[in-house]
N, CA, C and O atoms as CSV, one atom per row, in Angstrom:
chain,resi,resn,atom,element,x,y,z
A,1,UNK,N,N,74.419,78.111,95.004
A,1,UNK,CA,C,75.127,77.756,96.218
A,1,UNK,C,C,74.542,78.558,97.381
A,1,UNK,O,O,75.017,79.645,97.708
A,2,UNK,N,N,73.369,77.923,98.072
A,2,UNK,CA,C,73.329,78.406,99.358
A,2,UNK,C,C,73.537,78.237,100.692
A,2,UNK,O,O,73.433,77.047,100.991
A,3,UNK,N,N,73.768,78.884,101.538
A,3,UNK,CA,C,74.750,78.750,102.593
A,3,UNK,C,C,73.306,79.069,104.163
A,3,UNK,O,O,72.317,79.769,103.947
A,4,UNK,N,N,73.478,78.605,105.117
A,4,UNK,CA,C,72.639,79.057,105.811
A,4,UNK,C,C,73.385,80.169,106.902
A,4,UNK,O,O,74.466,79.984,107.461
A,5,UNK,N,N,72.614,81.211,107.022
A,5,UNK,CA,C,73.224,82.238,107.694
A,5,UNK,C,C,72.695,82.583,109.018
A,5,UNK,O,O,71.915,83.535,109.027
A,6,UNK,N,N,73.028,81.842,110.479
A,6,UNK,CA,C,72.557,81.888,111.255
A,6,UNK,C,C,73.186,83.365,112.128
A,6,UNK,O,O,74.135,83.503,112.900
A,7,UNK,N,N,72.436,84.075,111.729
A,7,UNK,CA,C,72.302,85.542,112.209
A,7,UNK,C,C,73.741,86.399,112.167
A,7,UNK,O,O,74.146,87.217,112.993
A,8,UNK,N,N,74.510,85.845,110.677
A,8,UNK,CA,C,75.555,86.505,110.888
A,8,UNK,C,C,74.957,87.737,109.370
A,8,UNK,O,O,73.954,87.903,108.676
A,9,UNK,N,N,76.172,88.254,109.512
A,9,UNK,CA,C,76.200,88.867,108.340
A,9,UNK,C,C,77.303,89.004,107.225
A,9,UNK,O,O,78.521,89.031,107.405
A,10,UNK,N,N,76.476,89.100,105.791
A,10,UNK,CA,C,76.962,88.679,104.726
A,10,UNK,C,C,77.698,90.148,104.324
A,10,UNK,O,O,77.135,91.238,104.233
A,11,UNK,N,N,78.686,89.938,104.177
A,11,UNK,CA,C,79.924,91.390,103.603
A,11,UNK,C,C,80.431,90.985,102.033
A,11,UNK,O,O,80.670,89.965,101.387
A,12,UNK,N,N,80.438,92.486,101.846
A,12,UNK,CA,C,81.096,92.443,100.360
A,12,UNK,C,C,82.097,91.657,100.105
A,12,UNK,O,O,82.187,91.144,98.989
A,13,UNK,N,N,83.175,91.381,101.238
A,13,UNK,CA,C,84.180,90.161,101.034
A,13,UNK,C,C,83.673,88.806,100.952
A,13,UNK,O,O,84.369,87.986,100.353
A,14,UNK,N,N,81.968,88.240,101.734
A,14,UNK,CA,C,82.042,87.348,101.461
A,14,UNK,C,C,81.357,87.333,100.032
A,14,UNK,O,O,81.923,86.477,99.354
A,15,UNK,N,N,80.535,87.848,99.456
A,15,UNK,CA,C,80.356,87.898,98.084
A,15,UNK,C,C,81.293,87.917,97.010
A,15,UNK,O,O,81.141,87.575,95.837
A,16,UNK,N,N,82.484,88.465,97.725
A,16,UNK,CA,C,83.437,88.435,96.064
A,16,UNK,C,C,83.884,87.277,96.679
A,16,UNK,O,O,84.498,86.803,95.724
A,17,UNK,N,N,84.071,86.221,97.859
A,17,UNK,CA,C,84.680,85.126,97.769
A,17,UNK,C,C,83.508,84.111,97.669
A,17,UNK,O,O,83.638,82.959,98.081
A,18,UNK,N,N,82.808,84.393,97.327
A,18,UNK,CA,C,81.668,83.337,96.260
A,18,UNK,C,C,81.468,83.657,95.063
A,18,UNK,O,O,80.894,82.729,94.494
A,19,UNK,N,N,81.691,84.664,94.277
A,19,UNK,CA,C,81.951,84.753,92.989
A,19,UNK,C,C,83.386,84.327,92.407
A,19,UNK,O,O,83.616,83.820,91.309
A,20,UNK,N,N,84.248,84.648,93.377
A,20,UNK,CA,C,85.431,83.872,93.090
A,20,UNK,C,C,85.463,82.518,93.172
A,20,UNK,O,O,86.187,81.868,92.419
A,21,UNK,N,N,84.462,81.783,94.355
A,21,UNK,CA,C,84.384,80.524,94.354
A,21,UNK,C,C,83.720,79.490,92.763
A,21,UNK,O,O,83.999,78.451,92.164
A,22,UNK,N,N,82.575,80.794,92.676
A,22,UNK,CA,C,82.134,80.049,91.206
A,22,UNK,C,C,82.154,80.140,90.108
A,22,UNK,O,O,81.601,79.428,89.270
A,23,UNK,N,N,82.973,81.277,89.941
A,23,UNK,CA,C,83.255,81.902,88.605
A,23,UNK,C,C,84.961,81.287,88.142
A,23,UNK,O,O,85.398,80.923,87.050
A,24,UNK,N,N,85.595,81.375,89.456
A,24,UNK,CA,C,86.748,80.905,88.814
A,24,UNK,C,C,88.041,82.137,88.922
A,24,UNK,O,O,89.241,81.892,89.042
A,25,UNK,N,N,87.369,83.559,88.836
A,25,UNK,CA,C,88.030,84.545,88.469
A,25,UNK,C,C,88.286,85.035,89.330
A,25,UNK,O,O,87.522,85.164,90.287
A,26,UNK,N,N,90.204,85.752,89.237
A,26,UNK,CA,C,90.773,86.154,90.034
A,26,UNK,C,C,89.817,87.123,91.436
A,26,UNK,O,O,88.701,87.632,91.338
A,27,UNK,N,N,90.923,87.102,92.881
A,27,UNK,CA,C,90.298,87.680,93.879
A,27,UNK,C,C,89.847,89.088,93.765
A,27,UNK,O,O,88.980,89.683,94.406
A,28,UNK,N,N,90.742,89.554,92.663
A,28,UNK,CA,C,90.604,90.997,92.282
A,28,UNK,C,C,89.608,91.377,91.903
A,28,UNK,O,O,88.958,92.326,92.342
A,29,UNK,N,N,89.280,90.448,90.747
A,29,UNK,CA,C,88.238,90.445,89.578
A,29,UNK,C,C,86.802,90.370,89.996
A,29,UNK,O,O,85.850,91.101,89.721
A,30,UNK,N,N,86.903,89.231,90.774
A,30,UNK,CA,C,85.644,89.173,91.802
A,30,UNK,C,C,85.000,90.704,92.779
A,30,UNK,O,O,83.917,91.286,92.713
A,31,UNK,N,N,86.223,90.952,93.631
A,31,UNK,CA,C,86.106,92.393,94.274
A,31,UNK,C,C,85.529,93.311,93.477
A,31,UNK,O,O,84.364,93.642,93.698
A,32,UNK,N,N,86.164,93.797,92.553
A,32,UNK,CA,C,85.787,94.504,91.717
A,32,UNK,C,C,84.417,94.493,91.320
A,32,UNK,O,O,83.542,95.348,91.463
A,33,UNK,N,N,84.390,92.964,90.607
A,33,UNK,CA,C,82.929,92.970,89.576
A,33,UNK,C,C,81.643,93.232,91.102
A,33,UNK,O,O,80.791,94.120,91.058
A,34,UNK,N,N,81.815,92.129,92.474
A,34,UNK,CA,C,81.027,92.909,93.589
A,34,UNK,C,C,80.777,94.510,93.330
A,34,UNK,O,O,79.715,95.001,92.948
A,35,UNK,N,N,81.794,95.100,93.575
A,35,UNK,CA,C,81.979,96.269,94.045
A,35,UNK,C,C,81.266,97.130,92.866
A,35,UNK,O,O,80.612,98.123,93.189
A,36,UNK,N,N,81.376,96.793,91.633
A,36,UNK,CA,C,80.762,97.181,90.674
A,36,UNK,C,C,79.726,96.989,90.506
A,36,UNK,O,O,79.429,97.827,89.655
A,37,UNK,N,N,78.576,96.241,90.799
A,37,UNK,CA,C,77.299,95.651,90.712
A,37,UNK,C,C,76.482,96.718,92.225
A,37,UNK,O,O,75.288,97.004,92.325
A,38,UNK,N,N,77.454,97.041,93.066
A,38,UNK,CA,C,76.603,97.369,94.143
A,38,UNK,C,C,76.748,98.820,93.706
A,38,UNK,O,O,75.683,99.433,93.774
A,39,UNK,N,N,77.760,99.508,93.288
A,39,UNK,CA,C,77.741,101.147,93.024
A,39,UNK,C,C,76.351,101.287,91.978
A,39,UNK,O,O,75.629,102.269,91.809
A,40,UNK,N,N,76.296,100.290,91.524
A,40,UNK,CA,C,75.723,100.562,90.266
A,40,UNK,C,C,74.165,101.029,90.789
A,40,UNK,O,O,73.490,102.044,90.617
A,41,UNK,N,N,73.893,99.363,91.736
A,41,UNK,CA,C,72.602,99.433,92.174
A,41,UNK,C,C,72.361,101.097,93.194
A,41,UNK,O,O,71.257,101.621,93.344
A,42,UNK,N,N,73.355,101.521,93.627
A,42,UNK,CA,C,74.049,102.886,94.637
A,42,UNK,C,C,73.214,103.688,93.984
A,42,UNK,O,O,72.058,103.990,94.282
A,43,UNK,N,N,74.031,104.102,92.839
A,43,UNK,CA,C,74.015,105.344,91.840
A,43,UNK,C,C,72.544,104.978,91.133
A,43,UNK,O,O,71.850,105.908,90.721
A,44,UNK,N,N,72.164,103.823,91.027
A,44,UNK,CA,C,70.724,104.082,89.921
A,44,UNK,C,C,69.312,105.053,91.457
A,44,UNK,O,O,68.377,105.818,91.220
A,45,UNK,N,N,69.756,104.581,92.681
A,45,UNK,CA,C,68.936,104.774,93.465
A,45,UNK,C,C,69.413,106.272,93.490
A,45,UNK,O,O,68.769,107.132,92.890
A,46,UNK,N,N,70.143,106.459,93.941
A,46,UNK,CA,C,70.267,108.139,93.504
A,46,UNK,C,C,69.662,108.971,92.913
A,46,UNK,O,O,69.135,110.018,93.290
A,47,UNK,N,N,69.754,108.394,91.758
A,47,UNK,CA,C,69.121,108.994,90.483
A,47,UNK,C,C,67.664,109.452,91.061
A,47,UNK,O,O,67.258,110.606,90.917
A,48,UNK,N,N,66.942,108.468,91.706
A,48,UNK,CA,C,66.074,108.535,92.204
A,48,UNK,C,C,65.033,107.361,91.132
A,48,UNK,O,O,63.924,107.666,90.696
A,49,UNK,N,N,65.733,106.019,90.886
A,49,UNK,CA,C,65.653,105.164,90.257
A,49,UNK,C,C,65.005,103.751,90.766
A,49,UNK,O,O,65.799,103.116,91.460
A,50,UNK,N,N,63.971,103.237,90.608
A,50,UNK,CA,C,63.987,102.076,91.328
A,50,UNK,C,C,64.559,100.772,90.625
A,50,UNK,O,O,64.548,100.513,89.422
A,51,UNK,N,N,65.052,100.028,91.656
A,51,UNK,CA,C,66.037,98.933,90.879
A,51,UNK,C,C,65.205,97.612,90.821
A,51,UNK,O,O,64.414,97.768,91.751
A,52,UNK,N,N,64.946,96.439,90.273
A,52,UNK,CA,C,63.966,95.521,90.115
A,52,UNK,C,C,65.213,94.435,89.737
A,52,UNK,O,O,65.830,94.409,88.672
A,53,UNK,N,N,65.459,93.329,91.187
A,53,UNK,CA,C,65.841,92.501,90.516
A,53,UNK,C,C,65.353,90.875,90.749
A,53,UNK,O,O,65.383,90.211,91.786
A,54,UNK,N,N,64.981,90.570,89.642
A,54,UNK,CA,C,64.127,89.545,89.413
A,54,UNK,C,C,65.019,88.034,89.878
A,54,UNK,O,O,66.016,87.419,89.498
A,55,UNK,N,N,63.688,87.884,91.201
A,55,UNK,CA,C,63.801,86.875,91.285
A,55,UNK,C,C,64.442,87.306,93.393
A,55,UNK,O,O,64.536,86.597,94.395
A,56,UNK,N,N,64.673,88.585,93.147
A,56,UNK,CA,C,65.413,89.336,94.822
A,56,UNK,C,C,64.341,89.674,95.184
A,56,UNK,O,O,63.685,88.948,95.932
A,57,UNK,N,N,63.724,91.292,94.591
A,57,UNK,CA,C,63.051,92.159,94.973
A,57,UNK,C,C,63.217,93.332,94.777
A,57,UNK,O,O,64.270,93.507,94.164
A,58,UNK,N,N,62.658,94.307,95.011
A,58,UNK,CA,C,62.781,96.016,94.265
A,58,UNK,C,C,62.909,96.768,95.801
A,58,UNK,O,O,62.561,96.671,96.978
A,59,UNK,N,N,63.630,97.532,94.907
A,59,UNK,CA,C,64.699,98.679,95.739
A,59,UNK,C,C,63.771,100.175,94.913
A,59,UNK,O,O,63.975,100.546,93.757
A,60,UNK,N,N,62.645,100.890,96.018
A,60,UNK,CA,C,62.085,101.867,95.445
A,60,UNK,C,C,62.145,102.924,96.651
A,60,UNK,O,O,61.917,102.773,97.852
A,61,UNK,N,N,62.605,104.257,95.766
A,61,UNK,CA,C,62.670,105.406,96.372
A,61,UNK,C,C,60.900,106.506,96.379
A,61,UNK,O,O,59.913,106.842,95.724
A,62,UNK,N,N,61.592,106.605,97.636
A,62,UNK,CA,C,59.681,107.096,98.089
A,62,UNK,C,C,60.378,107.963,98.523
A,62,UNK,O,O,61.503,107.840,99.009
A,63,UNK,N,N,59.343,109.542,98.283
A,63,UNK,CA,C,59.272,110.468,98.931
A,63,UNK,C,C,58.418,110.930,99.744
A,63,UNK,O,O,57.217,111.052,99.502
A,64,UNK,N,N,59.049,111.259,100.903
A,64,UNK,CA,C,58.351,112.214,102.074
A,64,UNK,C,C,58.184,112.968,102.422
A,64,UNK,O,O,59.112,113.654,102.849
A,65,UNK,N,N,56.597,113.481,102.510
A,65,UNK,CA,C,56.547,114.891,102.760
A,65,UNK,C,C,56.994,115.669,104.011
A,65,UNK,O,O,57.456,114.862,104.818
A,66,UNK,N,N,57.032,116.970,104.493
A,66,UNK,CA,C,57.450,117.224,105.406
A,66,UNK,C,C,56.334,116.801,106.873
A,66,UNK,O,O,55.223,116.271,106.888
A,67,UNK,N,N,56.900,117.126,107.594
A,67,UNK,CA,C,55.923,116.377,108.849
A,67,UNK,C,C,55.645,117.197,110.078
A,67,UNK,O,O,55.986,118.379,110.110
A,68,UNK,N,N,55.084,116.660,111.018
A,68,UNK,CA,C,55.329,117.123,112.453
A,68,UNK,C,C,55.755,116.511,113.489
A,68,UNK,O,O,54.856,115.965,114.128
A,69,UNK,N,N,56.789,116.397,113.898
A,69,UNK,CA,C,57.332,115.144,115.063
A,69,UNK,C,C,57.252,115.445,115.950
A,69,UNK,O,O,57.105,116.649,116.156
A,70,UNK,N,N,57.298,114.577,116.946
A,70,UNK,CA,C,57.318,114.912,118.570
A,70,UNK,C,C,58.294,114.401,119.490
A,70,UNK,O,O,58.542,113.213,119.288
A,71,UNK,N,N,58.852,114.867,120.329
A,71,UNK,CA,C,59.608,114.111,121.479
A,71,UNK,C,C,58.586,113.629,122.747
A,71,UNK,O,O,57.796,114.171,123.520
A,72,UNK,N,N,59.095,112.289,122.475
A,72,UNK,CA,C,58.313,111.741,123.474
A,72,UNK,C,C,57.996,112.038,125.045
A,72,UNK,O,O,57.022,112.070,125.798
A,73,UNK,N,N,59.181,112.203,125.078
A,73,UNK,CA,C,59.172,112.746,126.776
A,73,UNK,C,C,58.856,114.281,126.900
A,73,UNK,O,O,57.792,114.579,127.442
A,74,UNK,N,N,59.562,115.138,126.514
A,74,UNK,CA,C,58.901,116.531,126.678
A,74,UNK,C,C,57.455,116.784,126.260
A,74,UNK,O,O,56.755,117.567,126.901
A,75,UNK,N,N,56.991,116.112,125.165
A,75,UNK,CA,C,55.716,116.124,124.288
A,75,UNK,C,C,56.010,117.760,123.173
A,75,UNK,O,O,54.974,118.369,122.908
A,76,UNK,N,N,57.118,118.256,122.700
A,76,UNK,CA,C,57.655,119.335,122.603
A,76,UNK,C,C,57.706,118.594,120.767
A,76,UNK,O,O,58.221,117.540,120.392
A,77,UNK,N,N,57.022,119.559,120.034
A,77,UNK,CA,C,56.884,119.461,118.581
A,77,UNK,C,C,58.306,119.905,117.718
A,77,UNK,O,O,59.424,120.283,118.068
A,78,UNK,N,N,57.812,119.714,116.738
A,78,UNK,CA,C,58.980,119.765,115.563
A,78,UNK,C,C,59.221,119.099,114.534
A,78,UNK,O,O,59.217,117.874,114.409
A,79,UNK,N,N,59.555,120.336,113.351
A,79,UNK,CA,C,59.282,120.103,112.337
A,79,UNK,C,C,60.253,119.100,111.670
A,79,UNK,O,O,61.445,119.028,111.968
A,80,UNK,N,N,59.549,118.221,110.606
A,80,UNK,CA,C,60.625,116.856,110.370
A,80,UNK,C,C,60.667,117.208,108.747
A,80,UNK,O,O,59.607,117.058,108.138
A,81,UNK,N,N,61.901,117.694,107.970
A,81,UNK,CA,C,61.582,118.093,106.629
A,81,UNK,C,C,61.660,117.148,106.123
A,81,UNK,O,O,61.996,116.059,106.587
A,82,UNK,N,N,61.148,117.618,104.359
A,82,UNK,CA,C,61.075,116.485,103.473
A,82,UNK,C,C,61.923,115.937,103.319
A,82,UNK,O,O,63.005,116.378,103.706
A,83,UNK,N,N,61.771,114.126,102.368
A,83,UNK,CA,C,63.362,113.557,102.334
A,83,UNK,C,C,63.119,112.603,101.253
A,83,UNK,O,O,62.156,112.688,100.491
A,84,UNK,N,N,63.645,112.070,101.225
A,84,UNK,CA,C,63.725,110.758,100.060
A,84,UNK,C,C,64.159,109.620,101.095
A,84,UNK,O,O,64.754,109.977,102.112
A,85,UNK,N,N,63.888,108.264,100.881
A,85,UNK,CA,C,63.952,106.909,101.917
A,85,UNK,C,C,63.660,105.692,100.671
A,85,UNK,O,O,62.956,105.650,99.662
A,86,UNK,N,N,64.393,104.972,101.194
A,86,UNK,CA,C,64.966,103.453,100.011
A,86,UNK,C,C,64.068,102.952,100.614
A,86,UNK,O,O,63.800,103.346,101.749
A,87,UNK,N,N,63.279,101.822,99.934
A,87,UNK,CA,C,62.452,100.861,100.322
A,87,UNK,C,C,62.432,99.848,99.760
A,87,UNK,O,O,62.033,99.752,98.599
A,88,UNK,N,N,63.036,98.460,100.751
A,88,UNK,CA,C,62.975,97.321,99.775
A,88,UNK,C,C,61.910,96.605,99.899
A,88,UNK,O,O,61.513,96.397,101.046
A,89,UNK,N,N,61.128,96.008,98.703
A,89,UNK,CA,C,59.881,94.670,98.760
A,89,UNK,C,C,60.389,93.579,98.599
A,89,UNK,O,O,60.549,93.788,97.397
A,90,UNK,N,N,60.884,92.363,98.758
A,90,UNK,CA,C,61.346,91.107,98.804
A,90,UNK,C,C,60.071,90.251,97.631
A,90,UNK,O,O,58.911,90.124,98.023
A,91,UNK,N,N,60.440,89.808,96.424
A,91,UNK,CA,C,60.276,89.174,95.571
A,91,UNK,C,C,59.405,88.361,96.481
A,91,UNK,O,O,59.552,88.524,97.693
A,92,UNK,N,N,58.293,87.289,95.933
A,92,UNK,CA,C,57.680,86.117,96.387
A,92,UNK,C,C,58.576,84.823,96.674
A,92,UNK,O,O,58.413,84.024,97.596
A,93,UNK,N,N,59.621,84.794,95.617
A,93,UNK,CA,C,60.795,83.941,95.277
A,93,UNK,C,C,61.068,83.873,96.773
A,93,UNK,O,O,60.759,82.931,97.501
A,94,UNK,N,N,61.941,85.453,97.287
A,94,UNK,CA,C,62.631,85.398,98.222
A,94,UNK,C,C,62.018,85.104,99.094
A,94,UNK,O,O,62.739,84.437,99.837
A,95,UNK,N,N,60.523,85.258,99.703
A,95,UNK,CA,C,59.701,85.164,100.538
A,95,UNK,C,C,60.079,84.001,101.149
A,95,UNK,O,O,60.756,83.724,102.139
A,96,UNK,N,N,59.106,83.006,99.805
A,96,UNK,CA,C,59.056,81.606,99.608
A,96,UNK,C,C,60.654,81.154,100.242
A,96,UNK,O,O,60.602,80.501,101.284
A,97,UNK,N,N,61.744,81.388,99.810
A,97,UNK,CA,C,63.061,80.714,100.678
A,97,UNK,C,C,63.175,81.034,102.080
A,97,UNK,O,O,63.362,80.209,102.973
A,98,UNK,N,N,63.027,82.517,102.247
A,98,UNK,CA,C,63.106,82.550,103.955
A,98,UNK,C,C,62.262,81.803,104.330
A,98,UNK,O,O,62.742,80.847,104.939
A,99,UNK,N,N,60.739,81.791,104.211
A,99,UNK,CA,C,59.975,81.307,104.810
A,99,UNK,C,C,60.223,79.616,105.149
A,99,UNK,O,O,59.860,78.915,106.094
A,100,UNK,N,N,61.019,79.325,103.904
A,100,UNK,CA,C,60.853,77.807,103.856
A,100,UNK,C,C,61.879,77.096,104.928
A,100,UNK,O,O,61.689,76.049,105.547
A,101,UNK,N,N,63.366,78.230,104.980
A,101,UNK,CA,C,64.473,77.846,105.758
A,101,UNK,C,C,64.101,78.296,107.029
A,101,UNK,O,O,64.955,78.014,107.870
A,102,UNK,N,N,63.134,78.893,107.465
A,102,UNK,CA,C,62.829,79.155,108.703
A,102,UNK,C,C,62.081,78.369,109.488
A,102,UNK,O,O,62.129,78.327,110.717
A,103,UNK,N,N,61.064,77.453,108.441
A,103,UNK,CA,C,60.219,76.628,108.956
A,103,UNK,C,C,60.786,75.150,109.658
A,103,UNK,O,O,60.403,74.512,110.638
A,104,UNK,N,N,61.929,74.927,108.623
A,104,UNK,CA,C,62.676,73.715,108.599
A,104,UNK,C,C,63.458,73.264,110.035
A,104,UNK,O,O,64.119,72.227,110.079
């Protein structure tokens, strides 16, 4: 069931009211099982885990070394420490659909 999303955005409520739409199962149940699927994907990235889901795209944690930054306007340096940063790649799958609903 896809829906076209002209520049809105998609919330955890509307996901559990499309799993409720197709599953059948209570509003609760839906919330929940959402809410459960996204901690999950949460906590594996934490870990410092990359998540792969086939057919979406991968959710990979990259680390960064420390740096040297600048302010633009003063031109006045400073140091940017190390960190960890989520990075998503979008499947070919997914590519292939944006690309296709965009063209249309």
């Amino acid at each position: 069931m896809r829906k076209k999303l002209d520049c809105q955005t998609l919330t955890r409520e509307d996901l559990a009211t499309t799993v409720y739409q197709a599953l059948g199962a209570s509003r609760s149940d839906s919330a929940a099982l959402v809410e459960h699927f996204l901690e999950e994907i949460g906590d594996a990235i934490a870990r410092g885990e990359n998540v792969k889901i086939s057919g979406f795209g991968n959710f990979m944690v990259l680390n960064k070394g420390e740096r040297v930054g600048r302010n633009p306007k003063t031109r006045a340096e400073y140091p940017i420490s190390p960190r960890r940063v989520v990075s998503f790649r979008p499947s070919k799958i997914l590519k292939a659909i944006v690309n296709s609903e965009t063209e249309a």
